[in-house]
C-alpha positions as CSV (number, residue, x, y, z in Angstrom):
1,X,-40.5,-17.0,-23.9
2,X,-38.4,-18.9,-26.5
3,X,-37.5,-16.1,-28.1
4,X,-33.5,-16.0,-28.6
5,X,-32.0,-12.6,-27.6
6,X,-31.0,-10.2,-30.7
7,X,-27.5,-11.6,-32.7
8,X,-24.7,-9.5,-31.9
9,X,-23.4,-6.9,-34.8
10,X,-20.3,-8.5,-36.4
11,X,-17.2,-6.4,-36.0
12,X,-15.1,-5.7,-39.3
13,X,-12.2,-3.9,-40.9
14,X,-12.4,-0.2,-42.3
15,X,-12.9,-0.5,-45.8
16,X,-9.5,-0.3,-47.3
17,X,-7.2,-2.1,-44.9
18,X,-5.2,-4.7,-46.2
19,X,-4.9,-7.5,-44.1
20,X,-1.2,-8.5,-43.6
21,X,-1.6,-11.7,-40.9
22,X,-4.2,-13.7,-40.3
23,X,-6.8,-12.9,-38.0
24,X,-8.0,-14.6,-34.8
25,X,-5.5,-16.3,-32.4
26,X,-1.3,-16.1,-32.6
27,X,0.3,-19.4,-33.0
28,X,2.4,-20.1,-29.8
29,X,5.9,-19.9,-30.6
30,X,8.1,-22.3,-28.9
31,X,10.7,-21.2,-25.7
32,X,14.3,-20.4,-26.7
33,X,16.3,-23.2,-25.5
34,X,19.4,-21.3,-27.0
35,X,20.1,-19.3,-23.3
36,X,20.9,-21.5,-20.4
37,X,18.3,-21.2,-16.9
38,X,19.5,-18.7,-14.5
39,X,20.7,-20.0,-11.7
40,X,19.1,-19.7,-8.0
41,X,19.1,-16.7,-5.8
42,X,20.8,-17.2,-2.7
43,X,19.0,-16.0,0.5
44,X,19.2,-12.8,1.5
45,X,21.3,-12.8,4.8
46,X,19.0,-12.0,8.1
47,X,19.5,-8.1,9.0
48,X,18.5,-7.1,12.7
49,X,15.4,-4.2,12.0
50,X,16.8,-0.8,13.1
51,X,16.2,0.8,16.4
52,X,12.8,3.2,16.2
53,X,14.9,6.7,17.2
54,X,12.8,8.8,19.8
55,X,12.5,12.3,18.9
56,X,14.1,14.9,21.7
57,X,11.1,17.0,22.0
58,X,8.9,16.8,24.4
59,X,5.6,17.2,22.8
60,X,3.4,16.1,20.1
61,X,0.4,17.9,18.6
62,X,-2.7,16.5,18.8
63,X,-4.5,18.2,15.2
64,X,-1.4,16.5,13.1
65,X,0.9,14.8,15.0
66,X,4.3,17.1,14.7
67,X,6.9,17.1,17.1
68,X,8.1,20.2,18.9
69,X,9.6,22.2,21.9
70,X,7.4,25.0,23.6
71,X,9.0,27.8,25.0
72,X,10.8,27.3,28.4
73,X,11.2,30.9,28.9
74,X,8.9,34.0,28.3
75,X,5.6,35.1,29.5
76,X,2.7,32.6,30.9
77,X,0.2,34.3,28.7
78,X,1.9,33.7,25.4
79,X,0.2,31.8,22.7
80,X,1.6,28.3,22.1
81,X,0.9,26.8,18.3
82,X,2.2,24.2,16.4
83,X,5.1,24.9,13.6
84,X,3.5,22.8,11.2
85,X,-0.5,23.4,10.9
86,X,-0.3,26.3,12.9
87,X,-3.0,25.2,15.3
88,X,-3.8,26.7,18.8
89,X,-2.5,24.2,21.6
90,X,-2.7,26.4,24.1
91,X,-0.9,28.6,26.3
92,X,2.8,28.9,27.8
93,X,1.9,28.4,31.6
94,X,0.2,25.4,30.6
95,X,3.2,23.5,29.5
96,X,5.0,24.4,32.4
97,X,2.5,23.0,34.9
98,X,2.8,19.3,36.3
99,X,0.8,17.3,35.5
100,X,-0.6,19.5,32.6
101,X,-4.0,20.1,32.1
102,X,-6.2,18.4,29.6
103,X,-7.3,21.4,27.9
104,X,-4.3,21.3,26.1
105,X,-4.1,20.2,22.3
106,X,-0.7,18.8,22.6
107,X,0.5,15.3,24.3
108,X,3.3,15.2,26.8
109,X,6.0,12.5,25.1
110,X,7.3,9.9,27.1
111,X,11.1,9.6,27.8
């Protein structure tokens, strides 16, 4: 078990390549001392975070989380869905009842 592992293959030019530096490292070149340091940065003055703006409709739907306004006027049988992913929430009567009923796939939004 004192065997060494296999040498690797050495790596070498394509025949024909003329060598125009030498190989191995780069010398390190020395900082230009000919510009002068940048000065400081001066704090950035403290900002107060903006006020998170509620949305003005009155529900959210559950599948994707869109805002929107059902109907307040037409039938009780009519189909509610949702303007974005077009999902079933449920049906017009629904959203008009207090408190509404958990069958619905919509959230009331707090005001």
């Amino acid at each position: 078990m004192t065997e060494d592992p296999p040498k690797r293959r050495t790596l070498s030019l394509k025949p024909g390549v003329q060598v125009t530096r030498p190989l191995g490292p780069q010398p390190l070149t020395p900082l230009k001392a000919d510009r002068p340091a940048r000065p400081p940065r001066a704090p950035r003055p403290f900002r107060e975070p903006k006020p998170v703006e509620r949305p003005a409709h009155g529900w959210k739907c559950k599948p994707c989380g869109t805002f929107f306004d059902p109907p307040a006027e037409g039938p009780d049988e009519e189909v509610i869905r949702c303007p974005n992913c077009n999902a079933r929430l449920g049906i017009a009567g629904d959203f008009r009842q207090t408190p509404p009923p958990s069958r619905l796939r919509a959230r009331p939004m707090r005001h």
